[in-house]
TIDOBA-547575 format. One line per 2 residues: number of its first residue (from 1); their letters; for each residue x, y, z of N, C-alpha, C, O, CB. Coordinates in steps of 0.1 Angstrom, whole numbers. Glycine has a CB too. Example, Ala and Ser with C-alpha at 12.3 -4.5 7.8 and 13.67 -1.06 7.14 Angstrom:
// residues 2
1	AS	132,-57,78,123,-45,78,132,-33,78,142,-33,85,113,-45,90 | 128,-22,71,137,-11,71,129,0,79,134,11,80,141,-6,57
//
This chain:
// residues 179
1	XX	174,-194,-88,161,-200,-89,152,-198,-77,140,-201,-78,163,-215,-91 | 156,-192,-69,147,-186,-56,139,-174,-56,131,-171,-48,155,-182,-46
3	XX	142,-168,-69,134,-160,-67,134,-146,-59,126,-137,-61,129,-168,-62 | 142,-146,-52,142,-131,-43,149,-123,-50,157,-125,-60,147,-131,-28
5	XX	145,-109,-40,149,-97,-47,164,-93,-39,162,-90,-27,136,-83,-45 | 175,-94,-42,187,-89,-39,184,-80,-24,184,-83,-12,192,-81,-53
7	XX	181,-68,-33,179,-53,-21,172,-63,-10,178,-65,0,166,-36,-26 | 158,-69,-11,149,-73,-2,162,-78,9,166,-71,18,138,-85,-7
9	XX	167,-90,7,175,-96,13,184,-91,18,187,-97,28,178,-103,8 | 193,-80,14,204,-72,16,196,-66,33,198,-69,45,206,-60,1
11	XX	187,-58,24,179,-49,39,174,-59,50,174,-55,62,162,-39,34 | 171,-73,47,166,-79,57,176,-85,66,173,-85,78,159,-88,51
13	XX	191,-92,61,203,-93,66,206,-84,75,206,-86,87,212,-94,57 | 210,-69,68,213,-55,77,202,-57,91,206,-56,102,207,-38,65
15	XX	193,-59,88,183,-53,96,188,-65,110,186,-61,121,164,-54,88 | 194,-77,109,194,-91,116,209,-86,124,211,-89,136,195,-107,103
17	XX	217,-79,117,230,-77,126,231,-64,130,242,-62,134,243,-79,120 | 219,-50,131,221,-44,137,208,-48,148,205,-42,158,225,-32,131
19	XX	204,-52,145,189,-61,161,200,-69,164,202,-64,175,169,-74,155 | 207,-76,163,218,-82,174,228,-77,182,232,-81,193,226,-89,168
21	XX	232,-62,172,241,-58,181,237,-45,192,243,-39,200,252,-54,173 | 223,-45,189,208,-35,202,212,-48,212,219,-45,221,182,-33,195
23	XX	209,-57,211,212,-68,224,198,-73,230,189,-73,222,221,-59,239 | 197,-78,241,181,-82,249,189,-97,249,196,-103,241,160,-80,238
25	XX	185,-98,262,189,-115,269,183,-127,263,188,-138,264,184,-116,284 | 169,-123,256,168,-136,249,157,-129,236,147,-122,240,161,-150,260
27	XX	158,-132,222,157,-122,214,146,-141,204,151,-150,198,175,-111,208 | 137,-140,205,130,-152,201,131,-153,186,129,-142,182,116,-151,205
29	XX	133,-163,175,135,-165,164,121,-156,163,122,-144,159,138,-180,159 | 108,-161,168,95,-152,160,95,-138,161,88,-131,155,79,-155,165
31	XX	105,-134,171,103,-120,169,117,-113,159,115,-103,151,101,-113,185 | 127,-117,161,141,-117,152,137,-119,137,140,-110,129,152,-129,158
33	XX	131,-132,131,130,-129,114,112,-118,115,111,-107,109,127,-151,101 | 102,-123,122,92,-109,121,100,-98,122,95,-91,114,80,-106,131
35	XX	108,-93,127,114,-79,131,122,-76,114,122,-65,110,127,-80,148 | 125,-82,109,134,-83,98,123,-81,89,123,-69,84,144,-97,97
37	XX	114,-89,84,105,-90,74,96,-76,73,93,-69,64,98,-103,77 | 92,-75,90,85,-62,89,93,-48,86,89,-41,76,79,-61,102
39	XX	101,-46,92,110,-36,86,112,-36,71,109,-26,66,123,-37,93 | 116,-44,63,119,-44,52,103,-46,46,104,-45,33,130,-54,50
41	XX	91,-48,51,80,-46,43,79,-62,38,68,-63,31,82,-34,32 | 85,-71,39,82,-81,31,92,-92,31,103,-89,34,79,-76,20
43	XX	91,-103,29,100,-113,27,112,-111,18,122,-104,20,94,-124,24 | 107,-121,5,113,-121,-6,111,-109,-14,120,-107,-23,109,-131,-11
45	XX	101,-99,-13,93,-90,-25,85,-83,-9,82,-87,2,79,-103,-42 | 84,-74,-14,74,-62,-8,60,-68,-11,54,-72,-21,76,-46,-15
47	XX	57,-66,5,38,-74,3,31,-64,16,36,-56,23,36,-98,9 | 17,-70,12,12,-64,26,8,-74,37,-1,-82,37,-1,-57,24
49	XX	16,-73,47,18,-81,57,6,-88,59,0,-98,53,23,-73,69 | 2,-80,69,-16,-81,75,-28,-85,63,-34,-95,67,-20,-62,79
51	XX	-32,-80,52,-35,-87,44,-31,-98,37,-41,-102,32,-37,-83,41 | -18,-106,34,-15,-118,28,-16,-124,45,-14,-137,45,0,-119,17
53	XX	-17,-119,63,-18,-128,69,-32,-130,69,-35,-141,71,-11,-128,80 | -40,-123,68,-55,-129,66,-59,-138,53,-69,-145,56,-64,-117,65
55	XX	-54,-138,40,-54,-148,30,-49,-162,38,-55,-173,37,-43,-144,16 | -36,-159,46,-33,-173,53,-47,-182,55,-51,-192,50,-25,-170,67
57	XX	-51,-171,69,-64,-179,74,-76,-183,61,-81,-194,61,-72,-168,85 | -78,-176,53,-84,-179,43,-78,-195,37,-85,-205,34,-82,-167,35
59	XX	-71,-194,37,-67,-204,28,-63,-222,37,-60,-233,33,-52,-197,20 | -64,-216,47,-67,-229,60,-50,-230,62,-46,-241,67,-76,-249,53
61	XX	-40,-220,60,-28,-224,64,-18,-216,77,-7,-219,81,-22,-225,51 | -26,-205,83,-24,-202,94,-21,-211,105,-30,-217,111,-32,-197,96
63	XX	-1,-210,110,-1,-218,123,-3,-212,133,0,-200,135,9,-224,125 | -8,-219,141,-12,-218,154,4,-210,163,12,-219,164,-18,-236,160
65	XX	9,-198,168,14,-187,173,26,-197,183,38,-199,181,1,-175,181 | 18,-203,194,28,-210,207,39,-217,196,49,-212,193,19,-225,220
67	XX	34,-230,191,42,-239,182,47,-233,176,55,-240,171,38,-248,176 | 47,-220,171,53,-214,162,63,-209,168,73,-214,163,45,-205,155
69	XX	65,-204,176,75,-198,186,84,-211,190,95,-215,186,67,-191,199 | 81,-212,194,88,-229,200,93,-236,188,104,-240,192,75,-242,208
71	XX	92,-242,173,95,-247,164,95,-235,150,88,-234,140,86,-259,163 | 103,-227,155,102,-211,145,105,-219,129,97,-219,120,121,-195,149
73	XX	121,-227,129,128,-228,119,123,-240,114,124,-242,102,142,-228,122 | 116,-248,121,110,-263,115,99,-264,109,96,-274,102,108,-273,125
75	XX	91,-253,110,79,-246,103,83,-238,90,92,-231,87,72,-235,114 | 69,-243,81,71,-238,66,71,-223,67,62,-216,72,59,-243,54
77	XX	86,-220,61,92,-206,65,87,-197,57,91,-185,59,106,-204,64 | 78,-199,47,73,-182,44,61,-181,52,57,-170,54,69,-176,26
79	XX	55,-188,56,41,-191,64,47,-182,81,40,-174,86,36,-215,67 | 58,-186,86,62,-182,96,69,-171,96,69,-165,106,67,-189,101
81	XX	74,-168,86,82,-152,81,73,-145,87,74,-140,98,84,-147,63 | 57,-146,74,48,-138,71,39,-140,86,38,-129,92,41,-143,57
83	XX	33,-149,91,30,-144,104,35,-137,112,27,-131,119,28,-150,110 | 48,-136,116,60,-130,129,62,-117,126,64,-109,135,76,-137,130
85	XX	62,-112,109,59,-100,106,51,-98,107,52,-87,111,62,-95,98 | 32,-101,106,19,-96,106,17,-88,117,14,-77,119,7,-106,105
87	XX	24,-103,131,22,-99,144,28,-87,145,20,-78,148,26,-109,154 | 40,-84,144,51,-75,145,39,-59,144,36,-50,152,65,-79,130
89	XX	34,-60,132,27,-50,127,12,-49,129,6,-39,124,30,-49,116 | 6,-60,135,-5,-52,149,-2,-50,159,-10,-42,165,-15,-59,155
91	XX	10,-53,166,11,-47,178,16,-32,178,11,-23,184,21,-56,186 | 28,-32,169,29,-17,166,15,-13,162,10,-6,172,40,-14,153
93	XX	8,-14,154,-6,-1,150,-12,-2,157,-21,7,156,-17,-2,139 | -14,-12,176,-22,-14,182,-16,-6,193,-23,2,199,-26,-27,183
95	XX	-4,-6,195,5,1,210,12,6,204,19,11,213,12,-8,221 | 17,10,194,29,17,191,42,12,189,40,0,190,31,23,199
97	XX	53,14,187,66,13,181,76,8,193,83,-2,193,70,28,174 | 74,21,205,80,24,217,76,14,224,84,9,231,78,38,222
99	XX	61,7,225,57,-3,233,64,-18,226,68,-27,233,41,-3,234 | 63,-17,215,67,-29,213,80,-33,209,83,-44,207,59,-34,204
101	XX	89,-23,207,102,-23,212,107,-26,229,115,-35,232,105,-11,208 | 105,-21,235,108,-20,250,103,-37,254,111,-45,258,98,-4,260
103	XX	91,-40,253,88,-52,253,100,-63,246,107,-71,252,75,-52,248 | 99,-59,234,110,-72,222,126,-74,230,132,-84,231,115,-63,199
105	XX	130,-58,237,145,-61,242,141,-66,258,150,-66,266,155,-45,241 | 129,-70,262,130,-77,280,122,-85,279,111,-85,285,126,-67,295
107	XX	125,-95,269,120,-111,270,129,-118,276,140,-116,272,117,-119,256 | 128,-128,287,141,-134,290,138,-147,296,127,-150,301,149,-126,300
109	XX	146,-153,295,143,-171,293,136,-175,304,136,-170,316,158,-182,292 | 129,-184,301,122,-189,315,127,-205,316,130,-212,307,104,-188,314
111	XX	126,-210,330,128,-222,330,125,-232,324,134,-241,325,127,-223,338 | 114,-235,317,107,-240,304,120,-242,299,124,-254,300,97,-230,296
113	XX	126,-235,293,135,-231,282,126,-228,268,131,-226,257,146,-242,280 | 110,-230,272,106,-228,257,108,-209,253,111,-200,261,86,-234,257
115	XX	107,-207,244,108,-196,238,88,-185,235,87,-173,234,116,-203,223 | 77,-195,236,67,-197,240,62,-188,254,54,-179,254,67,-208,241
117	XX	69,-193,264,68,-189,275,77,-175,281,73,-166,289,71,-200,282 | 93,-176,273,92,-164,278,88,-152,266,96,-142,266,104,-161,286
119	XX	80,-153,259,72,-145,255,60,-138,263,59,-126,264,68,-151,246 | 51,-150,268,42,-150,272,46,-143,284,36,-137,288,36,-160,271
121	XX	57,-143,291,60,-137,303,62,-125,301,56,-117,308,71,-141,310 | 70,-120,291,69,-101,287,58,-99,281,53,-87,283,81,-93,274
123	XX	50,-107,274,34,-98,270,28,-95,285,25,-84,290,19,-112,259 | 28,-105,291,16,-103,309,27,-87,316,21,-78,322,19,-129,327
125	XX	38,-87,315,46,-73,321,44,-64,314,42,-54,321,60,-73,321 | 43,-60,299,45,-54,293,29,-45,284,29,-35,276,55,-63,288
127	XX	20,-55,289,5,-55,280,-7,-61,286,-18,-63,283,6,-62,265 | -1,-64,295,-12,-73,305,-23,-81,298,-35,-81,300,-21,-63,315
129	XX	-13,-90,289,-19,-102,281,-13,-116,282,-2,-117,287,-19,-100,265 | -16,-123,279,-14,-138,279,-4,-139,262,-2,-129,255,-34,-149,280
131	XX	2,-152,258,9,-146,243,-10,-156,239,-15,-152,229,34,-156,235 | -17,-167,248,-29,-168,237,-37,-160,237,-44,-160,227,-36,-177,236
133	XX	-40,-150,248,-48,-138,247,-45,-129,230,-51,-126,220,-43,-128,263 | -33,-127,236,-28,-115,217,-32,-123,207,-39,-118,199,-7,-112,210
135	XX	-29,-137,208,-31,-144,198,-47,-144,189,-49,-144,176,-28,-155,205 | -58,-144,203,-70,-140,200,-71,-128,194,-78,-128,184,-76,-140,210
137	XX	-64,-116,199,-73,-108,193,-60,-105,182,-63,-99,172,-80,-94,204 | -49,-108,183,-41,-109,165,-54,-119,157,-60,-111,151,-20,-121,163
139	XX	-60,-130,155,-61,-135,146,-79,-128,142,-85,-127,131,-57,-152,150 | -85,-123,156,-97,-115,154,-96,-104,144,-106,-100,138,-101,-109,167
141	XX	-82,-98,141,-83,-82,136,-78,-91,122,-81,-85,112,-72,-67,145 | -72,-100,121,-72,-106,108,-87,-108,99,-90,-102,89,-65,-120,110
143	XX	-94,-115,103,-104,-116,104,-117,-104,92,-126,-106,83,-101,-115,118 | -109,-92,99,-119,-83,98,-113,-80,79,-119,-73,71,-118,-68,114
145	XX	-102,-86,79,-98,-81,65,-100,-92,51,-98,-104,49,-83,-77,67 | -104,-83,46,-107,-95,31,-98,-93,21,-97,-83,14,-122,-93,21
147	XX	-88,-105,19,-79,-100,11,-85,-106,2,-94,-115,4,-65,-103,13 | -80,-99,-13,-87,-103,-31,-85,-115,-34,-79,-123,-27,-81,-95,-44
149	XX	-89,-116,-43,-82,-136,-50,-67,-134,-55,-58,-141,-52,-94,-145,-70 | -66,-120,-63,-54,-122,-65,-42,-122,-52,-31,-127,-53,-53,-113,-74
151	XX	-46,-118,-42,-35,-120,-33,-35,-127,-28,-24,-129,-22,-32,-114,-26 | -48,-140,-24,-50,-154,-22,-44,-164,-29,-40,-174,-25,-62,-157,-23
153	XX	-45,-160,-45,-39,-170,-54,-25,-168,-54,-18,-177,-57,-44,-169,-68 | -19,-155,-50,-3,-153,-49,2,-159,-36,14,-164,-35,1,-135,-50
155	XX	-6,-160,-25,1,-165,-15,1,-183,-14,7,-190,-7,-6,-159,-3 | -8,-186,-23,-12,-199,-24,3,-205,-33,10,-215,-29,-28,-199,-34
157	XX	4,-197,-43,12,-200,-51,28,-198,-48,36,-206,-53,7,-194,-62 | 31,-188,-39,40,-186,-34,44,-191,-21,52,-184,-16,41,-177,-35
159	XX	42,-198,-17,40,-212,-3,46,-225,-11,55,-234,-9,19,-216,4 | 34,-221,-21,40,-238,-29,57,-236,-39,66,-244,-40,24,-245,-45
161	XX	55,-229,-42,67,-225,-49,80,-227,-40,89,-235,-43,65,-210,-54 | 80,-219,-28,95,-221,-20,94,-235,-11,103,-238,-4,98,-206,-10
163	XX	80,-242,-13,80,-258,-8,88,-264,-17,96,-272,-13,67,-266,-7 | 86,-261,-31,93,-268,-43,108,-269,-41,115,-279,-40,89,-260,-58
165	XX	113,-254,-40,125,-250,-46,134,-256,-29,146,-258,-29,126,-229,-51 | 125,-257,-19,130,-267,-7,133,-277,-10,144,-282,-7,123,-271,2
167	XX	124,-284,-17,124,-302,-20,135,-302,-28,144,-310,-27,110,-312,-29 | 136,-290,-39,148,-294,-52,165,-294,-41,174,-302,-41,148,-274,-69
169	XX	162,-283,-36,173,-278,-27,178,-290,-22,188,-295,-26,168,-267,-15 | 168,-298,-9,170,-312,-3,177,-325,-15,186,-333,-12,153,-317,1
171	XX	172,-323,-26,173,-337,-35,188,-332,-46,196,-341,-49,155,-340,-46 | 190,-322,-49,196,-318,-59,209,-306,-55,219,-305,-63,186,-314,-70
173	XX	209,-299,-44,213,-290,-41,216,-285,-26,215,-274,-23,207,-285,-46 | 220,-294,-19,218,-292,-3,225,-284,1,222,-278,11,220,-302,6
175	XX	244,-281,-8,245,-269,-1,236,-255,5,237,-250,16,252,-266,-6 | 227,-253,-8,215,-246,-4,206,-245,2,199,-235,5,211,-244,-8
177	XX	203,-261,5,195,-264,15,195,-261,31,200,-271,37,194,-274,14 | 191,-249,39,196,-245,48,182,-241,58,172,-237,53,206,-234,44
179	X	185,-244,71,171,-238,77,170,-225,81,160,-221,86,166,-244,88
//
């Protein structure tokens, strides 16, 4: 009753244990499921990243990047899938593959212990940005894109849909219920 595509999931799994076994001292949930999602093109189903993350903003459900990082798993997870992959795939089209690799494996914890911060510590080494500087200009280049109704009404509908199949999961089904 979930809904997903077998392969999607298959490739997105694959993609989670060979990025674990590349290594990096601290590997941030937002960049570990974006890294997964983007590689495989999509969550559940093949989408376009970058445009369903600009429907987000459209649709007033874009979270704010820090809290997102810091509360990856406690945040409504296709909303956070789909951002961590968008980001994933402006920084690649903005710097490249090679930059935003080398950056993703030398994030490393900061005393904080937030996950936030040491982000924001390899963007300022790595890009000579702040993580709310990127943030600015990730949510500016969203911006510039108009996604259609139909892919407004699919993201609309598909947010609410895996909120549902959560609640059923919680009330009727918790082995499935998992974060």
């Amino acid at each position: 009753y979930a809904g997903s595509d077998f392969q999607q999931v298959l490739h997105h799994e694959m993609i989670h244990i060979l990025d674990s076994r590349l290594g990096g001292e601290l590997r941030p949930a937002l960049f570990v499921e974006g890294l997964a999602v983007y590689l495989t093109g999509g969550h559940f189903k093949a989408e376009p990243l970058l445009a369903r993350a600009a429907a987000l903003l459209d649709l007033g459900g874009y979270l704010p990047l820090i809290p997102l990082a810091d509360d990856f798993y406690e945040s409504q997870l296709e909303i956070g899938y789909l951002e961590a992959a968008a980001l994933i795939q402006y920084m690649v089209n903005r710097w490249g593959w090679r930059a935003f690799w080398n950056f993703y494996r030398d994030i490393h914890p900061q005393p904080s212990g937030k996950q936030a911060d040491a982000i924001d510590a390899a963007l300022q080494v790595h890009y000579g940005l702040t993580f709310s500087q990127l943030e600015q200009r990730f949510v500016g280049a969203l911006m510039h894109i108009h996604p259609n109704p139909d892919l407004l009404d699919d993201l609309r509908l598909t947010v609410r849909y895996y909120d549902t199949v959560r609640r059923y999961q919680q009330l009727f089904d918790p082995s499935a219920y998992f974060l």
